[in-house]
N, C-alpha and C positions, 0 to 999 in steps of 0.2 A: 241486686237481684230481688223480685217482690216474689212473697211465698205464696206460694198455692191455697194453704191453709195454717192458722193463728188458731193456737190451742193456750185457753187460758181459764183459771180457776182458783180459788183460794188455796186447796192443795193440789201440787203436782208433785210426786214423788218419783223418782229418775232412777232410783236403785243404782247410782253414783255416787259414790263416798264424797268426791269431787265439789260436789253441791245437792246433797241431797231431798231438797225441796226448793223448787222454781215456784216462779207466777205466771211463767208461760212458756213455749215453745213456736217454731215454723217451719212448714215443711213445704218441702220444693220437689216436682216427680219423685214422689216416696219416699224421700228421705228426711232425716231431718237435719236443717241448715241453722239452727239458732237456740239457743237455751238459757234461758236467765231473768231477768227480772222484766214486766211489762214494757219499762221503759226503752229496754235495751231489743228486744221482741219485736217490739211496734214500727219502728226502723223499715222490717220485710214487708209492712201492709201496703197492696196497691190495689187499684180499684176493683181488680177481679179477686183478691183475697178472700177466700171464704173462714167467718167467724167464727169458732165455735167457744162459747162460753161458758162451762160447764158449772158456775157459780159453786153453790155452797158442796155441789157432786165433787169427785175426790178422780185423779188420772195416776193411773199408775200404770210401769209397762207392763205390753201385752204379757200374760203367763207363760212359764215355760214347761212343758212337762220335760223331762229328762226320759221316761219309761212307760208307753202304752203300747196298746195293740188295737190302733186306731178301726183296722180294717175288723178284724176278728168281732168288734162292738157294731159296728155298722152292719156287718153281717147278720152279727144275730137280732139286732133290729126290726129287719127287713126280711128278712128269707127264713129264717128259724123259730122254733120256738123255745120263746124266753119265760123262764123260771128262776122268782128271786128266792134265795139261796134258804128264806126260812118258812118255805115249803116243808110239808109230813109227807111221807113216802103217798100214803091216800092221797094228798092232794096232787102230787106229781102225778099220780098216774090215773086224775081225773082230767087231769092237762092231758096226758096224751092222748085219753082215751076220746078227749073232745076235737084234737087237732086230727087223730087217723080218722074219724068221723068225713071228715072235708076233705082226704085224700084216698086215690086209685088204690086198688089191692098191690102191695107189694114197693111201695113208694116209702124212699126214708124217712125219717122224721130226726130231725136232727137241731143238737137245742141245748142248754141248762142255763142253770148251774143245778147240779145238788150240795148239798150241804157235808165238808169233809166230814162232819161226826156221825153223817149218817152211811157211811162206806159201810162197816160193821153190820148195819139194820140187812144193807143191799149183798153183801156177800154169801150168800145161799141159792140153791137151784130153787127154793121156791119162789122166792122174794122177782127170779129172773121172770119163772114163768105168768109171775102176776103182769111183770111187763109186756109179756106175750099175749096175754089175754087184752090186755087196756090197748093193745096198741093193734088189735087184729091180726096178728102174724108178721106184721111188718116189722122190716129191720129198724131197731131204735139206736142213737146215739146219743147220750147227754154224759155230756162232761163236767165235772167236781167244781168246786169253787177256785180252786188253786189253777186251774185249767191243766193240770199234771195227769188227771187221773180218769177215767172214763168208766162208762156203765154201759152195759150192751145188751139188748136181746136177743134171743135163740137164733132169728133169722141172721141178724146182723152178724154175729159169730159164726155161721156157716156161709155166709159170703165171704168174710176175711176167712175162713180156713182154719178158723180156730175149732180144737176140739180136744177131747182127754189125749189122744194120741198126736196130737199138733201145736203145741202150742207158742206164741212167739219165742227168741230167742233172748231178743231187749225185755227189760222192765219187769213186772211181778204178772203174772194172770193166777188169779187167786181163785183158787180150785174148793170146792167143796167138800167139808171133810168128813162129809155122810158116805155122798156116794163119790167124788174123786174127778165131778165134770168142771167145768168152768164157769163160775156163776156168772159173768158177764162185769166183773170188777176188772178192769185193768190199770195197772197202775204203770206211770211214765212210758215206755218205748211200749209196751204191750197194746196200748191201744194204738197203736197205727195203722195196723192190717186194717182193722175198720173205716180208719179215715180212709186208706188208700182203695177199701171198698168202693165206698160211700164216693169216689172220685171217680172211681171206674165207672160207676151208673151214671154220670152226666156232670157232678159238680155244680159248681155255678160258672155263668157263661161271661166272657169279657165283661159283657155289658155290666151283668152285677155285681162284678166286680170295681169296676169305677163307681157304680151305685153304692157298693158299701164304704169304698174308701170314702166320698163325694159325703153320705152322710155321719161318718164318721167325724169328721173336719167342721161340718156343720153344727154340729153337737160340740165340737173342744171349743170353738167361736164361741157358741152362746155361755161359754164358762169363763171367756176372757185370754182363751189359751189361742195365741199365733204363732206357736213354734213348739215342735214334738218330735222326739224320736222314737221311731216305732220299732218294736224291742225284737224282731225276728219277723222276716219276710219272705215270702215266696215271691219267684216269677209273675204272677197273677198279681201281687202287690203293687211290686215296684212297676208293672207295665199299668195300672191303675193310675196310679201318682201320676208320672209322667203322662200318662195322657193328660188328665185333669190339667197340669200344669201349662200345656202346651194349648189347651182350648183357653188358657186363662181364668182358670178354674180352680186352681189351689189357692185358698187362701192362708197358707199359713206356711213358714218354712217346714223342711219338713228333714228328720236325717234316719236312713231307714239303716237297718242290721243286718247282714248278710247271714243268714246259717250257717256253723263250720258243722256242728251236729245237731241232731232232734233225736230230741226224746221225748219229745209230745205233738209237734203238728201233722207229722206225715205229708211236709213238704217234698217236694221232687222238681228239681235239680237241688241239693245241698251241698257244699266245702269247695273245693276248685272248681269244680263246673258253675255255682252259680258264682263264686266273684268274679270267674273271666267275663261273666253276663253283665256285671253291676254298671260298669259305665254307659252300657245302650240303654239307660234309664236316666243318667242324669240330664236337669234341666235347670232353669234359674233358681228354683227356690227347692229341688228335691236332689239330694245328695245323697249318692249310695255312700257312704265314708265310713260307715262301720262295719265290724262282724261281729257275732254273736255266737258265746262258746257256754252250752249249759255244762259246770263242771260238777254240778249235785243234782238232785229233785228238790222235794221239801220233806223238812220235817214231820210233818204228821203221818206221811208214808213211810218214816225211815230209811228217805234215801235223801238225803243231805249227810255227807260230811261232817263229823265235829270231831275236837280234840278228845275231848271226852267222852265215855260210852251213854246211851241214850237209856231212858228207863226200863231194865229188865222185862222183859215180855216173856209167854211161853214157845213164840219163832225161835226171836232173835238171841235170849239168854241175858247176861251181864255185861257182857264184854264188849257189844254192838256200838261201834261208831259210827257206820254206814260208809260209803266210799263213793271217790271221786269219777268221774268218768272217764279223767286223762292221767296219766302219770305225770311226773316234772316236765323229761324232756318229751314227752308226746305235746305237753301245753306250751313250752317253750320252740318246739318247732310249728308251729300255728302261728303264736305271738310272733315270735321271729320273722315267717314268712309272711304276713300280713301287713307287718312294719316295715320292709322292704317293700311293700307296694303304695305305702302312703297310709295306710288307713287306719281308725280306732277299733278298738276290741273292748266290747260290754260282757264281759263274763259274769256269769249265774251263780253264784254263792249263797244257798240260804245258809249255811252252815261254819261257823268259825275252822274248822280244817281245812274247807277248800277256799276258804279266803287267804289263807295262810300261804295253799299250795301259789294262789295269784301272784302274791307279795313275794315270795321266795323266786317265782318267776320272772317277774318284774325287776327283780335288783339284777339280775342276770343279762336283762334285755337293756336293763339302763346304762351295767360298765360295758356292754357291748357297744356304746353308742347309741343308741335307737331312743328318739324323745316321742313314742309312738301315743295319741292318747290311748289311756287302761280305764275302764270301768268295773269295779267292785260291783255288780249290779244286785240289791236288797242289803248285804252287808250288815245283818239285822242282829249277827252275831260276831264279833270282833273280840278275839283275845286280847287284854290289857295292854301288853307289851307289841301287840301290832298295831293299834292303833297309830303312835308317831310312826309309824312306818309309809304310811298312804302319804303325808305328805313329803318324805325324805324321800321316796320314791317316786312322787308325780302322779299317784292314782286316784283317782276319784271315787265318792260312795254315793252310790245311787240310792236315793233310798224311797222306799213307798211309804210316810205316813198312815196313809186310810188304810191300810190291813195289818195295823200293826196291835190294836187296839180299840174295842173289844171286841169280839163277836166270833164266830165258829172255829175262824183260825187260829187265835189267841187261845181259845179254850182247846183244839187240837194239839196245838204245842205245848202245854200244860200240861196235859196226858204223858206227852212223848220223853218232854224235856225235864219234868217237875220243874222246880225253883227257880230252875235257870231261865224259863219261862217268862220270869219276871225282870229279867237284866237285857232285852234287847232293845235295839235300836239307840245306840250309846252318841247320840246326837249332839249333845255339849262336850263332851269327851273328846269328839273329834274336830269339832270346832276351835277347842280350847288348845290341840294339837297343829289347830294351822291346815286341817283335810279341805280342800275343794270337796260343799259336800251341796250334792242337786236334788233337787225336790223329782218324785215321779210318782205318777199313779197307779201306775201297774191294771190300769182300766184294761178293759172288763174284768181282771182278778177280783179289783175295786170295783163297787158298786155303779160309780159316780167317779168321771174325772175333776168333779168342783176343786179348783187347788182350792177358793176359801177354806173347806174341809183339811185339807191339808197345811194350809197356816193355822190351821185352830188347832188341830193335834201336836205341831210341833213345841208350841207354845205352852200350850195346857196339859199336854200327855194324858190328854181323857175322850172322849169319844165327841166327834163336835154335835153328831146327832142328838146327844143325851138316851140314847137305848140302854146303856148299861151304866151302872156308877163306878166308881173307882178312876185311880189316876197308872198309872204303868213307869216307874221308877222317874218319880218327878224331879228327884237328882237333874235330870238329861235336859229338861226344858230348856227352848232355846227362846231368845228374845222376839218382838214383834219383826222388829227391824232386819234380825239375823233370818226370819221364815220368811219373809220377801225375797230376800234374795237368792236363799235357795232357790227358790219356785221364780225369778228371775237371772238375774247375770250368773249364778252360779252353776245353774243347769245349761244355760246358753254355751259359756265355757267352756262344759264338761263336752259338750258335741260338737265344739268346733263351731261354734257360731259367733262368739264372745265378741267379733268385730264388727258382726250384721245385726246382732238384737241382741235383749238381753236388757238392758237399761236404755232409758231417755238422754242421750247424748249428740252431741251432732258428728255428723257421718252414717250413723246408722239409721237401718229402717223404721219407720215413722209406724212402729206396730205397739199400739198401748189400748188401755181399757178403762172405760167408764164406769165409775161403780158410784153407788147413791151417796154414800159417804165413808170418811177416810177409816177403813176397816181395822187395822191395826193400829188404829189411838185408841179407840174404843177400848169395853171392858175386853178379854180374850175370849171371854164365852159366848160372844156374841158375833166373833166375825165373820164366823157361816149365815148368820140372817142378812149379809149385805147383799144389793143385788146389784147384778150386773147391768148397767143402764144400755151400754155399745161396746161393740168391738171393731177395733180399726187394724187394719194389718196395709202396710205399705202405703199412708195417707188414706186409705179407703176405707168406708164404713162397711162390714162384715156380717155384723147382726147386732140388731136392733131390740130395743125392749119399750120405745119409746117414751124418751125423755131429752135433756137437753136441746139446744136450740143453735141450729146450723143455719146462717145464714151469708 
């Protein structure tokens, strides 16, 4: 059989223990059929074989995100307004005052990030009603960095219904302690009524909904990334994807998250009603197969979970742990019933207690029988003695690099956490324990889904941007080779893909990436300046930066 297309170059690196640097590859309709040394390669070349010879450039497979929120970035892209996170209160609300400018009276505006340190600055009636002025009276929406927590103007809050005598029932609506109204801070489920405002007025319409998922995908491409799980999905998502998919338009695998609860998107349908939906979505490359269970907030809001109580405030007092969303057996009847259906569960833990609750659950569901996949999803805090636990139990730790180290939210959990601040994401720890552990970006949380960003943090434990100095407990650093594969075979694995991608092997899909040169021989601080030359997802070139030579 002569291949379609001959991939060859001084490095190719397979993220295959097996053989883990070839001199070439061949791919036949999409897949790849050959791997090993030129000589052995060359065998598939026939006259229509297309060349590609990436000489001294470096192929490594396609990246894998384990954790974004492909659609939610695409969104704000294109239909909202985007604000990077180290924005001054004045400047946000010279952004607004410039986007209500170009919109109808009474029109949303909807958009961020803010900055979590600056929640404090925005919790006051006046801080709101400066938003009312910049924004004309219209309703605003911008949501926090963490995408937990939301800001709202006067209008906005009288459309949701929010008011001193009304105020949600989920999450925190933090009142002013002048006069006793609501400054437009909501924190996790409080902001919902807005969203589901803000969806009563119109929403976004099918169309831009495949528009955002469409450039969503196009932006993971130009990063090298062909396969993603998107970490919590509405109806409007998964009916995006699938279309995409079915025009021949997805390029990338894709495994989306089903809602069992929200405490931030103000999705509708959520828990039963949308998994009985999840299959009238699947297609070749898009698979509903997980669900998604938030069992904390986060940290710097003080709703994460932990063993230990959180730093004395004048709310919360001494004793503050914060708490879970579910009990044992409320999570163990989820996990149970989900596992009976075939599918995985990525559960939300920024907090060492509710990862605990996971693990305690998990051993439950394992002497039960159930070999269901579990996701530790962030897992940024792990008690010592739980650690061997993730892999004696089968679960996996998702973890987000790019937000772990430096910048608004490191310095938020500082605040929260003191010292302890400085002991998370225990990344060789769990390695050294034998944890399936998968690379994710937590994009849009994360600025940027670049995994190179995120093979430089894991290695270095310091910021790959260079904005701040300092390392964050360089104990934990893992090797070049071992942050490959996180952010390959190891996140592939973690969603059920480990047989379709994930490494350059033959059988699987022929989805890898061009990069200028071999990033991880290099120094470590250097292998965010490499760039992305192409990305090929199933034999197909995806996005271009042009260079190499296809003939």
């Amino acid at each position: 059989m002569t291949a379609d297309l001959i991939v060859t170059g001084s490095v190719i690196r397979t993220a295959d223990r097996a053989q883990p640097v070839v001199e070439a590859f061949a791919v036949q309709d999409g897949r790849i059929v050959a791997v090993g040394t030129l000589d052995e390669v060359s065998s598939r070349r026939g006259p229509e074989t297309r060349m590609l010879d990436v000489g001294d450039a470096a192929v490594y497979p396609g990246f894998v995100d384990v954790h974004n929120h492909h659609a939610l970035a695409g969104r704000t892209e294109l239909f909202e307004l985007s604000l990077p996170p180290s924005l001054t209160l004045d400047e946000i609300l010279d952004r607004v005052r410039e986007k209500a400018a170009s919109l109808p009276a009474d029109a949303w505006i909807i958009g961020g990030v803010v900055a979590t340190t600056l929640l404090p600055t925005l919790a006051n009636t006046a801080t709101r009603q400066r938003l009312d002025e910049a924004a004309g009276g219209r309703p605003v929406v911008i949501v926090e960095d963490s995408r937990h927590n939301r800001w709202a103007s006067t209008r906005a809050l009288e459309l949701a219904g929010i008011s001193t005598d009304s105020v949600p029932a989920g999450g925190v609506t933090v009142l002013d302690p002048e006069d006793g109204t609501p400054t437009g801070v909501l924190l996790e489920a409080a902001g919902i009524p807005v969203q589901e405002a803000y969806d009563r007025s119109g929403g976004l319409t099918p169309e831009q909904h495949v528009a955002a998922s469409r450039h969503g995908v196009e932006l993971l491409n130009s990063f090298g990334i062909t396969t993603f799980q998107d970490a919590g999905v509405s109806v409007d998502i998964l009916a995006a994807l699938a279309a995409l998919d079915r025009a021949g338009e997805l390029n990338a695998w894709v495994v989306s998250s089903l809602l069992i609860n929200d405490e931030i998107f103000g999705f509708d349908p959520i828990g039963s009603p949308l998994i009985e939906r999840g299959e009238e979505f699947r297609t070749p490359h898009h698979r509903p197969d997980f669900v998604k269970i938030f069992l904390d907030g986060v940290p710097p809001a003080r709703t994460a979970s932990f063993l230990e109580p959180y730093v004395a405030d004048a709310v919360h007092g001494a004793h503050f742990h914060g708490e879970a969303t579910m009990s044992f057996e409320e999570l163990h009847g989820w996990l149970r019933s989900v596992a009976e259906r075939g599918l995985g569960a990525k559960v939300h833990c920024t907090g060492d207690g509710s990862a605990r609750l996971v693990l305690d659950v998990a051993e439950r569901i394992r002497t039960e029988g159930f070999t269901t996949p579990i996701q530790i999803a962030h897992g940024q805090f792990l008690a010592g003695s739980d650690i061997p636990r993730l892999r004696a139990l089968d679960v996996s730790a998702d973890i987000s690099p790019f937000i772990w180290f430096p910048g608004v939210i490191p310095q938020a959990l500082a605040e929260v956490l003191g010292d302890r601040a400085e002991h998370s994401q225990p990344n060789r720890a769990l390695l050294d324990a034998g944890a399936l552990v998968a690379g994710g970006s937590d994009w849009p949380v994360s600025e940027s889904p670049n995994t190179l960003e995120g093979l430089q943090g894991l290695v270095t434990r310091a910021d790959p941007l260079r904005r701040a100095p300092g390392v964050l407990w360089a104990e934990q650093a893992i090797t070049p080779e071992e942050a490959l594969e996180v952010f390959t075979i190891n996140a592939a694995t973690a969603m059920g893909l480990g047989q379709e991608t994930g490494s350059i092997a033959v059988g699987k899909s022929a989805d890898f990436v061009v990069l200028a040169r071999d990033a991880i021989a290099g120094p470590p601080d250097d292998i965010v300046g490499t760039v992305v030359l192409s990305t090929w997802f199933a034999g197909r070139e995806v996005h271009t930066a042009g260079s190499g030579s296809v003939r």
